[in-house]
ZAMARGU-4260 file (C-alpha; in steps of 0.2 Angstrom, whole numbers, plus 5000, padded with zeros to 4 digits):
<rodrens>
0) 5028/5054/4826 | 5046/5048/4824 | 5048/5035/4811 | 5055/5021/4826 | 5038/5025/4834
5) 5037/5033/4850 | 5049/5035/4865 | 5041/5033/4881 | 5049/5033/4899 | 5042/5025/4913
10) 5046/5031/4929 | 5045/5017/4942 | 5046/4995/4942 | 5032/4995/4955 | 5018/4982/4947
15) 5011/5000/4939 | 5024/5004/4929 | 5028/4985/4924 | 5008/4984/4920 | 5009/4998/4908
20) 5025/4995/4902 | 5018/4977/4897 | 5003/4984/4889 | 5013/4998/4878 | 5024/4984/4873
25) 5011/4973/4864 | 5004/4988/4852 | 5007/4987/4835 | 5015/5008/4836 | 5031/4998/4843
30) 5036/5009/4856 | 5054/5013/4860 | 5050/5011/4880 | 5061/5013/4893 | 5058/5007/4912
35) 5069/5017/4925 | 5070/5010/4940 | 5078/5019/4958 | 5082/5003/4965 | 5091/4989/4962
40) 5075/4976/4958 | 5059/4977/4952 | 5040/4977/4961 | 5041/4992/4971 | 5030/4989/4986
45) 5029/4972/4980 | 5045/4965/4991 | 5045/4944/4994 | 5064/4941/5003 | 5069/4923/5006
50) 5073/4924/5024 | 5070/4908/5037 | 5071/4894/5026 | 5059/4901/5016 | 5047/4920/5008
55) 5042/4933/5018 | 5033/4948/5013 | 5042/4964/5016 | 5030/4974/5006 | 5013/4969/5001
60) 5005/4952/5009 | 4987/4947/5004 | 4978/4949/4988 | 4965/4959/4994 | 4949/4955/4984
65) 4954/4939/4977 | 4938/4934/4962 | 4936/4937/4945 | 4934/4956/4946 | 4954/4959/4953
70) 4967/4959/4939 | 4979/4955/4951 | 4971/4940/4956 | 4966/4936/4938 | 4985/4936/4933
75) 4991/4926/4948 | 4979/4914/4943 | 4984/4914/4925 | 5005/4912/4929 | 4998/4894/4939
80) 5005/4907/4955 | 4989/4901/4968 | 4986/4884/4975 | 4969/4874/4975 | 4960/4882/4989
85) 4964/4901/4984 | 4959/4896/4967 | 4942/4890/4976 | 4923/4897/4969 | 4921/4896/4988
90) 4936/4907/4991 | 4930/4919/4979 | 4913/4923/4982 | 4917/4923/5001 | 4911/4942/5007
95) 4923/4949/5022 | 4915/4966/5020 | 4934/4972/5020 | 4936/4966/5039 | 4952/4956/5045
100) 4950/4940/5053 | 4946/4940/5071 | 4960/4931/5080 | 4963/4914/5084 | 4970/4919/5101
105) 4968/4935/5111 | 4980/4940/5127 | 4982/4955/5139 | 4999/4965/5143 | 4998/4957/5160
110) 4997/4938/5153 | 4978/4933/5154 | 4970/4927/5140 | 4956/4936/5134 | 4939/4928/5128
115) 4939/4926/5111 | 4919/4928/5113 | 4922/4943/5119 | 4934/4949/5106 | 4921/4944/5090
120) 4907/4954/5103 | 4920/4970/5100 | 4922/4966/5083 | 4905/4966/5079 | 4900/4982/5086
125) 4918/4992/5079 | 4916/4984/5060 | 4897/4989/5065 | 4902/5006/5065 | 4915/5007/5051
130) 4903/5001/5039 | 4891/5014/5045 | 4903/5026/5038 | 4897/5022/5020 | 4883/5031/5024
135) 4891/5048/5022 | 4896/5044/5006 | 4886/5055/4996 | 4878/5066/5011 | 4879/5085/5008
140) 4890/5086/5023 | 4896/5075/5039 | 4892/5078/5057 | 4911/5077/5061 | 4928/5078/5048
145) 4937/5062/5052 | 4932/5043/5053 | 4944/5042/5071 | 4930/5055/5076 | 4913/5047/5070
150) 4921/5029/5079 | 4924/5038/5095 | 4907/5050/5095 | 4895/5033/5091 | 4907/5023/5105
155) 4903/5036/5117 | 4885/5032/5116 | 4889/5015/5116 | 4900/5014/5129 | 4885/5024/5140
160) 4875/5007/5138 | 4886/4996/5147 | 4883/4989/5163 | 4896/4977/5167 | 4910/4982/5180
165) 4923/4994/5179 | 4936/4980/5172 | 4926/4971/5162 | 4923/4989/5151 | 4942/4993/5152
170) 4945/4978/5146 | 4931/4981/5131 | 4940/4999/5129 | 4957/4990/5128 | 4950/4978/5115
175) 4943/4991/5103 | 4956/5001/5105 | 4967/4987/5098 | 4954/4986/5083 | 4956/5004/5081
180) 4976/5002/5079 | 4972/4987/5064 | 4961/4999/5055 | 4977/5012/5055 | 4987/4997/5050
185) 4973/4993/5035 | 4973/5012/5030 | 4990/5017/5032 | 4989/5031/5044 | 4993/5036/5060
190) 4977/5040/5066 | 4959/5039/5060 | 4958/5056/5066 | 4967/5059/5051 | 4956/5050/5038
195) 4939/5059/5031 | 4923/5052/5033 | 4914/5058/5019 | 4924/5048/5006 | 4929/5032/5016
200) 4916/5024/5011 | 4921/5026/4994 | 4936/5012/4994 | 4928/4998/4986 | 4930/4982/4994
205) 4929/4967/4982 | 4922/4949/4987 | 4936/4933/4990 | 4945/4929/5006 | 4963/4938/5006
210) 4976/4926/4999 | 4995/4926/5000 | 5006/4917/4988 | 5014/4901/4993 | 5030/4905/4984
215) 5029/4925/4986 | 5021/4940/4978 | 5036/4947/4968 | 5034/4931/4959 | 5017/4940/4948
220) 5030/4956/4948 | 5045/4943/4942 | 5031/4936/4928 | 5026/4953/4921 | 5046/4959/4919
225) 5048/4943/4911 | 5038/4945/4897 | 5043/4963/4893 | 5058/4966/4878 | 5075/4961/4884
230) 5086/4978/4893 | 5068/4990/4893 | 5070/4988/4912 | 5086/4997/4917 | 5089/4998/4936
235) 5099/5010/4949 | 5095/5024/4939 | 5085/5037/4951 | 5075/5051/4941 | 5080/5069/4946
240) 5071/5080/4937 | 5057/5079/4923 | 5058/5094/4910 | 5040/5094/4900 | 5032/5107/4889
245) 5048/5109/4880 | 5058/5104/4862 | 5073/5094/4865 | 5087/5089/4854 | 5099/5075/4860
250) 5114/5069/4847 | 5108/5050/4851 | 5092/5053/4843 | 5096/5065/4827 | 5082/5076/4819
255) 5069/5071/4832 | 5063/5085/4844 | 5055/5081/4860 | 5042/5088/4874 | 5050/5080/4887
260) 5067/5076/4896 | 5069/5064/4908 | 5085/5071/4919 | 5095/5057/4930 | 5101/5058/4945
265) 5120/5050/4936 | 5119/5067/4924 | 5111/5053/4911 | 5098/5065/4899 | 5084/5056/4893
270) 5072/5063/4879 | 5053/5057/4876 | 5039/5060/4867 | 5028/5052/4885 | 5034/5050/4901
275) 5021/5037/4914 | 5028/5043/4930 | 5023/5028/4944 | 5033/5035/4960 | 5024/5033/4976
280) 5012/5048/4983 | 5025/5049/4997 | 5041/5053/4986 | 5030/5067/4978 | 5026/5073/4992
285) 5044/5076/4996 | 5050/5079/4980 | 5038/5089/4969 | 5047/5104/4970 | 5062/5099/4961
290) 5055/5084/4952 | 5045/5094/4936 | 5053/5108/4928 | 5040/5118/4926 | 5030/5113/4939
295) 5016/5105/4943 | 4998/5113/4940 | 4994/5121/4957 | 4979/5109/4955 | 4989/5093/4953
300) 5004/5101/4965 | 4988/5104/4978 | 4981/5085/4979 | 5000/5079/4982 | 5000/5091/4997
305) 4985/5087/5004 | 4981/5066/5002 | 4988/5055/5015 | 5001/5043/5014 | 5007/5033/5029
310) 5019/5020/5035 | 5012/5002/5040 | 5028/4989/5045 | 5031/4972/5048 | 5044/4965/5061
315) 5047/4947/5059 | 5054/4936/5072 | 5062/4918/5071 | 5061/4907/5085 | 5069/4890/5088
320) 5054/4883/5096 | 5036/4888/5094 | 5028/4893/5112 | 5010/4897/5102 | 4997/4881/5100
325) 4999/4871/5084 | 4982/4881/5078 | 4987/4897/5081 | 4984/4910/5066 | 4983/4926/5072
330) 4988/4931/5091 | 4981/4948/5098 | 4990/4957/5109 | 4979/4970/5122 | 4985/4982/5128
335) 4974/4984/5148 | 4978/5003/5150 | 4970/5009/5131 | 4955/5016/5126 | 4951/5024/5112
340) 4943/5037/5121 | 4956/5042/5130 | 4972/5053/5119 | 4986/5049/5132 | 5002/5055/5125
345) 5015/5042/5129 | 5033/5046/5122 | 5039/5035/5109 | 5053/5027/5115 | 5043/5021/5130
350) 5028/5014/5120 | 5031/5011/5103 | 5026/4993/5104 | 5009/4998/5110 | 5005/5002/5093
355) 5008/4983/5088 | 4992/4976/5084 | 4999/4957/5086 | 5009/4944/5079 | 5001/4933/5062
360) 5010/4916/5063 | 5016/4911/5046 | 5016/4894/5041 | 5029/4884/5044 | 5047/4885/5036
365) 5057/4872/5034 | 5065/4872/5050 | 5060/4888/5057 | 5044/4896/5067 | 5039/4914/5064
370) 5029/4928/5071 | 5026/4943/5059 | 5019/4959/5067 | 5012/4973/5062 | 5012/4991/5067
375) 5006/5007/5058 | 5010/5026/5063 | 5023/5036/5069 | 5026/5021/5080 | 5032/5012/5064
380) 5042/5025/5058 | 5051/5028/5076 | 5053/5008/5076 | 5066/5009/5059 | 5075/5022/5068
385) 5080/5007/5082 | 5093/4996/5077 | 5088/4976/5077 | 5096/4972/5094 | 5084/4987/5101
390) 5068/4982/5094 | 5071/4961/5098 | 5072/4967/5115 | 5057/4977/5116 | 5047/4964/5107
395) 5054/4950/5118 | 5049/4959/5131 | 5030/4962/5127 | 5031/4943/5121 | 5035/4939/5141
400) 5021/4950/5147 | 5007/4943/5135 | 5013/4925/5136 | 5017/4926/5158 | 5032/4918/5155
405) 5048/4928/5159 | 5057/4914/5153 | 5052/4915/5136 | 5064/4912/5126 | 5071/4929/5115
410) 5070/4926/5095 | 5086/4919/5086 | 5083/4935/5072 | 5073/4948/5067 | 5067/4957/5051
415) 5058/4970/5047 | 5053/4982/5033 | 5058/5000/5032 | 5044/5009/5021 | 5047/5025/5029
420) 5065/5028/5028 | 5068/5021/5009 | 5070/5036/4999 | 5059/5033/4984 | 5045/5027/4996
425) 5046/5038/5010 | 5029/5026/5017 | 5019/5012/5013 | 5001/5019/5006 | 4991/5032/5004
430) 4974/5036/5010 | 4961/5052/5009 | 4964/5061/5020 | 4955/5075/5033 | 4955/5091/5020
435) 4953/5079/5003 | 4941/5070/4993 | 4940/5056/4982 | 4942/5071/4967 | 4960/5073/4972
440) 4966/5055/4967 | 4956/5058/4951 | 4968/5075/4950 | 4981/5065/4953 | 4977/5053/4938
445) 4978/5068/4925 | 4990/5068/4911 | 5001/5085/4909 | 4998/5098/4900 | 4979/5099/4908
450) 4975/5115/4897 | 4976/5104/4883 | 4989/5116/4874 | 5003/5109/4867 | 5010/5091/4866
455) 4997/5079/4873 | 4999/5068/4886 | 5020/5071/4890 | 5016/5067/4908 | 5006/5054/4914
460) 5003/5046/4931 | 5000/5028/4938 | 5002/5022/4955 | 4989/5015/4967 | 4987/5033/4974
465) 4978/5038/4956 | 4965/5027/4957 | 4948/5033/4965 | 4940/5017/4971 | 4955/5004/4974
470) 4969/5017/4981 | 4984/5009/4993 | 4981/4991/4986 | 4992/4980/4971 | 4978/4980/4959
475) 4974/4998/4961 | 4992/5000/4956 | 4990/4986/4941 | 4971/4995/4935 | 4981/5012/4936
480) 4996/5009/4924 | 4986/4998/4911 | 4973/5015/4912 | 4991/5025/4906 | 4995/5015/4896
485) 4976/5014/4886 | 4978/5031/4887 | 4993/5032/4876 | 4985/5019/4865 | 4970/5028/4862
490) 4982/5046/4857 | 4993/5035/4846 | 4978/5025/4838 | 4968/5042/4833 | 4983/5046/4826
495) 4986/5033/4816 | 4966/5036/4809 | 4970/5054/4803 | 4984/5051/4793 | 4975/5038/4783
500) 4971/5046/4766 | 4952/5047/4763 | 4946/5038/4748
</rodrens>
């Protein structure tokens, strides 16, 4: 080991990266670490913007999971980041199951309001179903490939029970149908045609009641950089290629040869002895080719190619007035002619917005009132191809047919996340997908080389999609890069034992 211990890259300022990053610093081998970051700020997904007189989430919202058994939640608590109520016992042993909160007002594309009894009766029979889906976990096969299928086979049945009149079970249809478009949302997919049944049940949901931060999330991302060695983060400085298995000589670093070289995208050559690399699944998937010189294991290359990773956005909108009641948390929009039996191929353009699950109302701002919608899919990623004058109209629009009021008045501004188009992201999370299993994340997690010849551990991966159990969430991401960085640790540390003479 080089007498200034050793040189280790991270690829990446998500909160894995800065979590492992953090943990490496505060071992007595002293590592010379360097974070490289694409963009110009830290947190990744993590993207709090102060917009409308106060934070909004661009990127993650909730803690999911917030008790004692969540890092995430365990740090937040420790930077004095949650209020009273979040910090609650009661908060933290409450069980959701991993189900959303039914919503606090419910209306149909032609202005009626829709029973809320009604909705919670849907709700119960479609989180019915979903956690029925735990039972394939370990079952030597499945009746059908894809969750979106098992929902739609066991509705069938359901739906053959009914005996209320034909409105009353479109309307049902057009309800679960809408439930159907928040579970895309929670996984990060298009469809839940596209996510496998055998190993959904495998997520694991931790107890608390999801809660946001009062003065944003990047404030637990801004707290971890904080505490890391003055200039290790360096930003703008996109990774082009990652040269492993080698011996590398560079004239900053005299006598010391190398396994690794980190190549920039600004011609910048940096040598290691360990490189964590933290990139989303969905740059991989677009990038692997030219991004490891030589490349990945057909193993490792084989995971990135087949586990899902899809776009779920937010669209904001500020109004001068709110038209929703005072109480108003979570407004459903249904849309009367769905059913999630039914595939009807609508074009994009058309009915995008269909795919909008509703609108969440944000607390109040200072002097500002707004909506924040969601919407998962190809719909999401078609919206961040329309500019912001395209998609206010649109949304005005179905805000006119829910509310019957053509008078509404349009939204002073909009804003809305991208996920899909920003290049070191290419998406928002990943998922197992129709063709994987749980065994790919672990794959994913493996250091390089996996022959165990040559330099151990030059490559090493973190991110939320290397972790088996807590993939697409924040502390999935966290748990990832401190396993990296305990990884390294552990090398440096059995080291350190067989150099000590024997007496």
């Amino acid at each position: 080991m080089a007498s200034g211990g050793p040189r280790v890259l991270v690829v990446g300022g998500g909160i894995a990266g800065l979590g492992a990053a953090q943990r490496l610093c505060r071992h007595p081998a002293a590592p010379r670490l360097r974070v490289l970051e694409a963009t110009a700020g830290a947190g990744g997904r993590i993207r709090s913007e102060r917009c409308f007189g106060g934070v909004v989430e661009l990127g993650a919202h909730w803690i999911h999971g917030p008790s004692q058994g969540n890092p995430v939640f365990q740090l937040a608590a420790e930077f004095g980041l949650l209020g009273e109520k979040e910090l609650s016992e009661e908060n933290q042993l409450a069980e959701t199951g991993g189900h959303v909160a039914l919503p606090t007002k419910s209306c149909t594309s032609s202005g009626t309001n829709v029973s809320l009894e009604l909705v919670a009766e849907m709700a119960s029979l479609f989180f019915g179903l979903i956690d029925q889906t735990r039972d394939f976990l370990n079952a030597p096969e499945t009746p059908v490939a894809s969750v979106g299928e098992f929902l739609k086979r066991e509705l069938n049945q359901q739906v053959a029970t009914w005996t209320e009149d034909e409105d009353t079970k479109k309307l049902k249809l057009a309800i679960l149908n809408n439930f159907f478009n928040i579970e895309c949302a929670v996984s990060g997919t298009h469809s839940m045609d596209l996510v496998a049944l055998a190993p959904f049940g495998e997520y694991t949901v931790l107890p608390g009641l999801d809660c946001t931060f009062a003065g944003g999330y990047q404030g637990l991302t801004n707290h971890i950089l904080a505490s890391l060695p003055k200039d290790s983060m360096v930003f703008e400085k996109p990774v082009k290629t990652i040269h492993w298995n080698g011996s590398f000589q560079e004239d900053a670093f005299p006598g010391e040869t190398f396994p690794v070289l980190v190549e920039c995208e600004d011609g910048t050559r940096l040598p290691a002895h360990h490189v964590i690399v933290t990139v989303p699944l969905g740059f991989l998937k677009e990038h692997q080719d030219t991004f490891f010189e030589p490349p990945l294991p057909a193993r490792k290359a084989e995971a990135i190619r087949k586990l899902g990773f899809g776009t779920n956005n937010k669209i904001f909108l500020e109004f001068e007035e709110p038209f929703w009641e005072p109480n108003s948390q979570f407004i459903q929009v249904v849309w009367e002619d769905t059913s999630p039996l039914q595939n009807t191929a609508l074009s994009l353009q058309d009915a995008w917005f269909k795919k909008l699950i509703g609108f969440l109302v944000l607390p109040s701002f200072e002097s500002s009132h707004v909506l924040c919608g969601f919407i998962a899919g190809l719909e999401s990623e078609f919206m961040e191809t329309l500019s912001d004058e395209e998609v206010l109209l649109s949304l005005t629009q179905v805000l006119r047919r829910v509310t019957g009021n053509p008078q509404l008045p349009a939204a002073k501004s909009v804003l809305r996340s991208r996920w899909h188009s920003a290049p070191y992201t290419r998406g928002s999370y990943s998922y197992v997908a129709v063709g994987s299993t749980g065994d790919d994340l672990d794959v994913m997690a493996q250091p390089l080389p996996a022959d165990g010849t040559g330099t151990q551990l030059q490559i090493l991966f973190a991110g939320e999609a290397t972790h088996r159990t807590f993939y697409s969430t924040t502390h999935g991401a966290l748990l990832s890069g401190w396993r990296e960085a305990d990884r390294l640790i552990g090398l440096w540390d059995s080291q350190v034992q067989r150099s000590r003479p024997r007496l």
